[in-house]
Structures are given as structure tokens and as C-alpha cells.
C-alpha atoms as one frame of an Amber mdcrd trajectory, in Angstrom:
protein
   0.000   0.000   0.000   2.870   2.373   0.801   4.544   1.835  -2.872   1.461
   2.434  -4.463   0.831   5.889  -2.100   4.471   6.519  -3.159   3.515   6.019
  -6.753   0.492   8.347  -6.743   2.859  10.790  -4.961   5.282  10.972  -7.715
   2.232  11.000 -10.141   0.836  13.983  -8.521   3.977  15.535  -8.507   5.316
  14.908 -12.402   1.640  16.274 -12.951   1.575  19.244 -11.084   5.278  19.513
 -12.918   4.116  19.497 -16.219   1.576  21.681 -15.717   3.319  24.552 -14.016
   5.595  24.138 -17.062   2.568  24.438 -19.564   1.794  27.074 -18.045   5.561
  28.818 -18.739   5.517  27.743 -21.836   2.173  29.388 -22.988   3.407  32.653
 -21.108   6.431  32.409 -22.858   4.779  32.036 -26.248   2.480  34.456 -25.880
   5.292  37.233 -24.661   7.266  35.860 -27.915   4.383  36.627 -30.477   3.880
  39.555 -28.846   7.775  40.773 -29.169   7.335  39.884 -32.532   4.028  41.770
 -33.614   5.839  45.372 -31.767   8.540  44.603 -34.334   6.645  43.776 -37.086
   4.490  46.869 -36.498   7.083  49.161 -36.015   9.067  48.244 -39.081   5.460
  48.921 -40.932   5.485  52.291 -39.487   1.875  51.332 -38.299   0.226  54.244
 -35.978  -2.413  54.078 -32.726  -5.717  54.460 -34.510  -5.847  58.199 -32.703
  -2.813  59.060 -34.318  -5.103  57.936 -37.425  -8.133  60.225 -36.752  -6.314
  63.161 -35.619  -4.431  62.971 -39.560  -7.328  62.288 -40.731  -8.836  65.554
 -39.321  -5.762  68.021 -40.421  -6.422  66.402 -43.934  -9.763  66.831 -44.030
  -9.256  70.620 -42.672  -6.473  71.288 -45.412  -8.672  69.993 -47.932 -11.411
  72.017 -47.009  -8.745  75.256 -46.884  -7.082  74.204 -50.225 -11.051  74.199
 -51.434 -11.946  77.560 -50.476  -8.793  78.596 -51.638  -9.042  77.656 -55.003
 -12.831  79.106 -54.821 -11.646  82.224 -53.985  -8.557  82.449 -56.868 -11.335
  81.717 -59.785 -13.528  84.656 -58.430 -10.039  87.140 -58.406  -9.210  85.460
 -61.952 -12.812  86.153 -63.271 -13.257  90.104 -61.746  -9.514  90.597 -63.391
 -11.259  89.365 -67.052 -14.123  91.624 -66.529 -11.936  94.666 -65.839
């Protein structure tokens, strides 16, 4: 009876082994993907998606400028043909 006690001992134990090592190896898996996706991003040049809306803003804000702009050159061109 004592052997097989021992022997679900050293069960338990390989078990509870294996598992904290699982465990590690997941974690350390997951932190490696991780490491690699930063890299990956930051060789793309990728930005936050507020970075993205705040360009997207100035863009839209210059292109409503450069708009008005160009509204306001044809009117000068036109007065300067009917003078």
C-alpha cells in the first residue's frame, strides 16, 4: 500500500510539474508573439488608430482650406477678365 501511495505521490507531482511548465511555456509564447508583432508593427510604421483620426482631421481641414482657396482664386481670376 505504501509503494502504491508513493507512486500516486510521484504522479501527482510529475503532474503538477508538467503543468506549471505548460503554463511557462504558454506565457512564454504568448510574450514571444507579442515581441514579434511590436517589431513587425514598427518596421510597418503602423500608428495608434488616434494618431489615425487626428491625420485624418488636419487632412480633411487642409482639404477644405485648399477648397476655399481655389474658390476664392477663380472669383479674383474672373473680376480681373471683366476689368
Amino acid at each position: 500500500m505504501e509503494k502504491y501511495n508513493k507512486l500516486l505521490r510521484n504522479i501527482t507531482e510529475l503532474i503538477e510539474k508538467s503543468l506549471f511548465t505548460s503554463k511557462d511555456v504558454k506565457k512564454e509564447v504568448e510574450d514571444s508573439i507579442k515581441l514579434k508583432l511590436e517589431i513587425i508593427a514598427n518596421k510597418l510604421n503602423l500608428v495608434s488608430r488616434e494618431e489615425f483620426e487626428i491625420q485624418k482631421k488636419l487632412i480633411e481641414k487642409l482639404k477644405n482650406e485648399i477648397t476655399k482657396l481655389k474658390g476664392e482664386r477663380k472669383k479674383k481670376i474672373t473680376k480681373a477678365k471683366k476689368s
